[in-house]
C-alpha positions in Angstrom: -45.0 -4.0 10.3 -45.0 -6.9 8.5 -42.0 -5.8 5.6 -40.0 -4.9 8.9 -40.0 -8.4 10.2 -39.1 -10.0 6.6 -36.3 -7.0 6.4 -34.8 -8.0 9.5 -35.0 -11.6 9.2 -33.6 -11.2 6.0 -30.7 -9.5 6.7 -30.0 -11.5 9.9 -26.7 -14.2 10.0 -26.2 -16.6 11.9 -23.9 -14.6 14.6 -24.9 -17.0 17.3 -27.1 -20.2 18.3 -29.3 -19.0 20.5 -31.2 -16.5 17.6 -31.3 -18.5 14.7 -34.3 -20.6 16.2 -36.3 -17.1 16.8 -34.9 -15.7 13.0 -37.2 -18.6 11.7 -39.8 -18.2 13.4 -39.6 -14.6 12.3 -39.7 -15.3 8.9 -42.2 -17.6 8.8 -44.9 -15.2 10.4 -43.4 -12.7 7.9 -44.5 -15.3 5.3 -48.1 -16.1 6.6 -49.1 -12.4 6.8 -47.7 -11.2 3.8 -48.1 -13.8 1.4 -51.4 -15.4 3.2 -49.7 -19.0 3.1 -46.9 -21.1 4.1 -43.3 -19.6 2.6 -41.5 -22.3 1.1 -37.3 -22.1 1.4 -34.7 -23.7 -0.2 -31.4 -23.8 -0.8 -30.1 -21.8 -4.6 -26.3 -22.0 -5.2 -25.3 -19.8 -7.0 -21.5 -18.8 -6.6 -21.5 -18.5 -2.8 -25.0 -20.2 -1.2 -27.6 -18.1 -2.1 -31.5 -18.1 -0.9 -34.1 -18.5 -3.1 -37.2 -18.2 -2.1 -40.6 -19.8 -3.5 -44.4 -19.6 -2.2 -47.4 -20.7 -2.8 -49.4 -17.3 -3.3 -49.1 -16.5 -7.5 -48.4 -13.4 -7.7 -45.4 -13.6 -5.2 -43.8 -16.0 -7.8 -40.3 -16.9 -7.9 -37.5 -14.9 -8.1 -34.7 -16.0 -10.5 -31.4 -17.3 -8.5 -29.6 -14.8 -10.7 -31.5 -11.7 -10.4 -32.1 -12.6 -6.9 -28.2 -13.1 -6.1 -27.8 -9.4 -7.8 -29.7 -7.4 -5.7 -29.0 -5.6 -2.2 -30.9 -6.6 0.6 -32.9 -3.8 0.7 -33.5 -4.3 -3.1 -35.1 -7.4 -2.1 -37.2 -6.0 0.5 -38.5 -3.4 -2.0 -39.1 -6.2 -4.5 -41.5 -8.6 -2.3 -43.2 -5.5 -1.0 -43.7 -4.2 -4.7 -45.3 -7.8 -5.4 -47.6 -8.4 -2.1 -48.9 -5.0 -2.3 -49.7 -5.5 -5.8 -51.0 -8.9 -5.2 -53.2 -7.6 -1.8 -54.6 -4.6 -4.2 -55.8 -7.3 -7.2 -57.7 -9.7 -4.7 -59.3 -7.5 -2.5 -62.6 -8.1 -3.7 -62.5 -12.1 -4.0 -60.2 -12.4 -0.5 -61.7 -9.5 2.1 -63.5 -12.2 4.2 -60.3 -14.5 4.1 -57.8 -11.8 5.0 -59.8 -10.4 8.0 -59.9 -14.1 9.4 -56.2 -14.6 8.7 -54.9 -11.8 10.1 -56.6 -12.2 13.4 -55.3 -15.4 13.9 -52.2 -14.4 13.2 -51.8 -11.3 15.7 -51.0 -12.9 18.2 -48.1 -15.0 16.5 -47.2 -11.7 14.3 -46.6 -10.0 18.2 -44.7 -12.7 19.4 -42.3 -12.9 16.4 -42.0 -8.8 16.5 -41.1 -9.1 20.0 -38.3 -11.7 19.4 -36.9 -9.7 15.9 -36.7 -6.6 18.2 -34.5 -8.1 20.8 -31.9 -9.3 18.7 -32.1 -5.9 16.8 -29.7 -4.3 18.4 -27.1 -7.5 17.7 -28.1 -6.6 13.6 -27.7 -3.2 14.1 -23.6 -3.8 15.4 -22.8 -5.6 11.9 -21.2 -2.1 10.4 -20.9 -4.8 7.0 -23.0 -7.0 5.5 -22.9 -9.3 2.7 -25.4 -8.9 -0.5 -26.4 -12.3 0.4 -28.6 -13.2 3.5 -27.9 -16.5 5.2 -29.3 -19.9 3.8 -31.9 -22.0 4.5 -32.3 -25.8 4.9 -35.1 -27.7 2.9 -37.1 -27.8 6.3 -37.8 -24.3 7.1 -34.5 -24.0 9.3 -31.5 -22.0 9.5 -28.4 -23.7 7.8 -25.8 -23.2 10.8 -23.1 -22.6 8.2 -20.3 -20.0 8.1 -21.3 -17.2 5.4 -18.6 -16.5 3.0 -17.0 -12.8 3.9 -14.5 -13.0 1.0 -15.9 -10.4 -0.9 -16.4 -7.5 1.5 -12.8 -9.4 3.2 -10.7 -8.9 -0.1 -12.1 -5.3 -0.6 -10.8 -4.5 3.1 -7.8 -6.6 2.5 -7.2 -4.7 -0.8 -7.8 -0.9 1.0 -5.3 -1.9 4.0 -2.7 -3.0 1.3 -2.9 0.2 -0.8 -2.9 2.2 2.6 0.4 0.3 3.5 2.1 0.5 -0.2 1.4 4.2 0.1 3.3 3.9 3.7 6.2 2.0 2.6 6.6 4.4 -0.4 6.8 7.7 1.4 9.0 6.1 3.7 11.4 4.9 0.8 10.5 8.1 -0.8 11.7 10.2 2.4 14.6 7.8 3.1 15.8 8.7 -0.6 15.8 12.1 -0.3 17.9 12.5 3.1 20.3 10.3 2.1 20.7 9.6 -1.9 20.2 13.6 -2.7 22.4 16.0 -2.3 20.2 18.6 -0.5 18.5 21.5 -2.3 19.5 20.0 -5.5 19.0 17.3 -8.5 22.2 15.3 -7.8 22.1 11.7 -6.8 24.8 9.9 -5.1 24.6 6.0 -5.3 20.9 6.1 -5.4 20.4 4.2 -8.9 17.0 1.7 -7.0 13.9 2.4 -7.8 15.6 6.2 -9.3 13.0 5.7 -12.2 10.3 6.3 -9.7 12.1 8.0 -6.5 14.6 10.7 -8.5 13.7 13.8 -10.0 13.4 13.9 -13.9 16.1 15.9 -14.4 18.7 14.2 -11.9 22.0 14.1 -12.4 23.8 11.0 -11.2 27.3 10.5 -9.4 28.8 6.8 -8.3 31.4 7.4 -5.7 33.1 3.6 -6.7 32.3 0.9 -8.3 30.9 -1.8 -5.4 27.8 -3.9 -5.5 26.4 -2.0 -2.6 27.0 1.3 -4.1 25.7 0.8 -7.8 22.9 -1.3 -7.4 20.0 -0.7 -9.5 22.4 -0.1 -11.9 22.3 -2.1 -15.6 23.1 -1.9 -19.1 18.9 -0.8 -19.4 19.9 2.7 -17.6 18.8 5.8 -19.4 17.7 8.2 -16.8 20.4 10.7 -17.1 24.0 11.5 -16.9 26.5 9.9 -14.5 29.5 11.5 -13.3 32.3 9.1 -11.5 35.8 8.8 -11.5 37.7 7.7 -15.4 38.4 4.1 -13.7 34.6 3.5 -12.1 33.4 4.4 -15.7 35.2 1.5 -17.8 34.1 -0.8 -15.2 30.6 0.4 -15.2 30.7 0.2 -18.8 32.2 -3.3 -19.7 30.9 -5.1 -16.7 27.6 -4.0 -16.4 27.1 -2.8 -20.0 26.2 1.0 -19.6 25.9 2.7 -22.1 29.3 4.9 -23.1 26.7 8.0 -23.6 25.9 8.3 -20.0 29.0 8.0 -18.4 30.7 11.3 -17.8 34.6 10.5 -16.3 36.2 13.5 -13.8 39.5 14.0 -13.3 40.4 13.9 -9.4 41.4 17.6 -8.0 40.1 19.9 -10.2 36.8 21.7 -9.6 34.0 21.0 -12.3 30.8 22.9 -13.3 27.9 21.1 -13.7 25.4 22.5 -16.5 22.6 20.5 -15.6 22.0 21.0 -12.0 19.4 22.4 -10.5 20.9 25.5 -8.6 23.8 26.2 -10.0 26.7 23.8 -8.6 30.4 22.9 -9.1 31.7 19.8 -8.1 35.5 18.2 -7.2 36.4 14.6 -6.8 38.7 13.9 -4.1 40.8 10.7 -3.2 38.7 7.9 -0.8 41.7 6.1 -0.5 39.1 3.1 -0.5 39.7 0.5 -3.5 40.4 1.7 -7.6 38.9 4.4 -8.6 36.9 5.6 -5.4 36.8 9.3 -5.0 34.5 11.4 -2.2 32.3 14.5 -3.9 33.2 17.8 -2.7 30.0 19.9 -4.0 30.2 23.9 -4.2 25.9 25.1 -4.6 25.2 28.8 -5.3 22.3 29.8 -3.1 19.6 30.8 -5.0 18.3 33.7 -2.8 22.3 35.2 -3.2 24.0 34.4 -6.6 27.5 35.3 -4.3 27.3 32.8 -1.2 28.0 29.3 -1.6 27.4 26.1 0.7 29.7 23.2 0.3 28.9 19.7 1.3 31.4 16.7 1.1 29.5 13.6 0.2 32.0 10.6 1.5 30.8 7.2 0.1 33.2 4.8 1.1 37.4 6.4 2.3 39.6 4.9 4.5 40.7 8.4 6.5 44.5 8.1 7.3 45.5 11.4 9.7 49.5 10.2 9.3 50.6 13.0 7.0 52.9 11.6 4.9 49.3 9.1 4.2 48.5 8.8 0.6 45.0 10.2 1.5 46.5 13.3 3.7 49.1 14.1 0.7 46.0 14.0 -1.8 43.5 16.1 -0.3 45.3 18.5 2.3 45.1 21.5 0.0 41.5 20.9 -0.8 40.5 20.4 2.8 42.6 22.6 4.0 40.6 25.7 4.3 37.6 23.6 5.8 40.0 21.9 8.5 41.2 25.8 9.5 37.7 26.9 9.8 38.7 29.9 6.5 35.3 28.0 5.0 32.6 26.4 6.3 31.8 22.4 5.4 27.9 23.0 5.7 27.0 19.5 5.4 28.6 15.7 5.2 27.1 12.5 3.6 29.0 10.0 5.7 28.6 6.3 6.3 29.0 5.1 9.7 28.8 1.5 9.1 32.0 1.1 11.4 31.9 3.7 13.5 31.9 1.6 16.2 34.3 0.8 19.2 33.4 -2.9 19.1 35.1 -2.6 15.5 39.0 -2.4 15.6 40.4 -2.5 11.9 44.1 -2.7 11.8 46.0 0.2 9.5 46.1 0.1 6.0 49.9 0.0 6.4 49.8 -2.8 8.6 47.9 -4.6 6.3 50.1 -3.7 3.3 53.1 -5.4 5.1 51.0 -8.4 6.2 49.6 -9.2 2.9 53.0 -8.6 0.8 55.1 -10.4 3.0 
């Protein structure tokens, strides 16, 4: 009953006033029956402030503040039972008399200090973590009303949470990337050169709709991660402003309907005009369906256009024929990649004509 008391007392802290005063006198009556003598305490730093503990009796000895520091609390329990018993076992003989005399003076203190560990056990038993270290003791026998040092069991919390919440954010930014940076079904990516080492497929293809900050970021003269189709004007400027390499850019004429070899089903593609700034196009994409070879879906992937429905407009004269057969319902537009940015009613921008005039005159 004894190795209970010490077990307790040891693995108490100091969670509040009132209990530290019963704790010691826990452990000392721990210390008298066990050990036959007065437990000496004292203080051992060692990283964090440790307990070492020192007795009279020779065969508890002392253990090392090293060794001591290393071992779980119920290690340590193990350990001074390991050495009483051993030490109770050797001096039977020479210590029968003394041991009968000691322990019935003690009962009724060993009682009292069971009764006190007891009713703050079930304040030990709501601690779901505690430290490898118990708390410290003054040179005087008491309890060091100090605040034990959590970091370590903290940081390993601290460290689960943030791995938890990096695992979060990426499926968010990896869902995100999907819906709107890849062309659905397939291994086409539009504008989505961030993070595409770690986000795209290995076999992406990539497509820039124009050359603006907002649209090519991620983009650098280090890029290698496969082909990029754009129009012939957003290719020199990716090229001698942001140093791509010539072997990835792939330039498309406007209007005409392309096959890509690399995609992932089978897929055509034609650039149309955005009517936006140099070089801008939209993405009109034609993608077999793998189930049937002879049915196509087409999505129109918009990136930034300035839509004009005056047709004698620069954009209406460019891309009526294409659009035609969607606008008349012969086809069917089964998806559209469009930025609403200022799709608002709050926003009122003036015509590009208007503009035009006001700017050149």
């Amino acid at each position: 009953m004894s190795f209970k008391i010490l077990e307790y007392a040891l693995k108490l802290r100091p969670i509040c006033e009132r209990n530290m005063a019963d704790t010691d006198r826990c452990l000392r009556s721990a210390g008298k029956v066990v050990c036959g003598s007065e437990v000496k305490r004292s203080v051992k730093p060692f990283g964090d402030v440790r307990m070492g503990i020192e007795s009279k009796h020779p065969c508890f000895g002392y253990l090392s503040k090293r060794y001591y520091a290393s071992m779980s609390v119920a290690t340590r329990c193990a350990q001074v039972s390991q050495i009483c018993t051993t030490s109770t076992t050797t001096s039977t003989s020479t210590t029968a008399s003394t041991s009968t005399t000691t322990t019935t003076k003690t009962s009724t203190t060993l009682e009292s200090a069971l009764t006190s560990t007891m009713a703050i056990k079930a304040t030990i038993e709501q601690v779901q973590m505690l430290p490898s270290s118990p708390a410290p003791l003054d040179t005087d026998g008491g309890l060091v009303a100090s605040s034990f040092s959590y970091s370590s069991s903290n940081t390993t919390t601290k460290k689960k949470e943030e791995k938890v919440k990096k695992r979060s954010v990426t499926a968010k930014k990896q869902q995100w990337y999907n819906q709107y940076k890849m062309i659905q079904g397939t291994n086409i990516i539009v504008d989505g050169f961030t993070n595409c080492s770690k986000l795209a497929p290995k076999n992406a293809i990539y497509f820039l709709s124009h050359f603006h900050s907002d649209h090519y970021a991620g983009l650098n003269k280090g890029f290698n991660q496969g082909l990029i189709y754009a129009s012939a004007t957003t290719c020199r400027l990716a090229e001698r402003i942001l140093g791509v390499s010539r072997k990835y850019l792939m330039p498309l004429p406007p209007f005409e309907r392309h096959k890509l070899e690399e995609s992932t089903p089978r897929t055509w593609v034609t650039l149309l005009e955005a009517n936006h700034c140099p070089g801008a196009v939209m993405f009109l994409f034609e993608v077999e369906v793998e189930q049937d070879s002879q049915r196509r879906e087409y999505y129109l992937h918009c990136g930034d256009f300035r839509c004009d429905f005056d047709p004698c407009s620069w954009f209406q004269q460019c891309n009526s024929l294409l659009l035609r057969p969607f606008s008349s319902r012969q086809m069917t537009l089964h998806r559209i990649y469009l930025d609403t940015t200022y799709c608002l009613k709050q926003v009122n921008l003036p015509k590009q004509s208007d503009s035009i005039r006001y700017v050149s005159g």
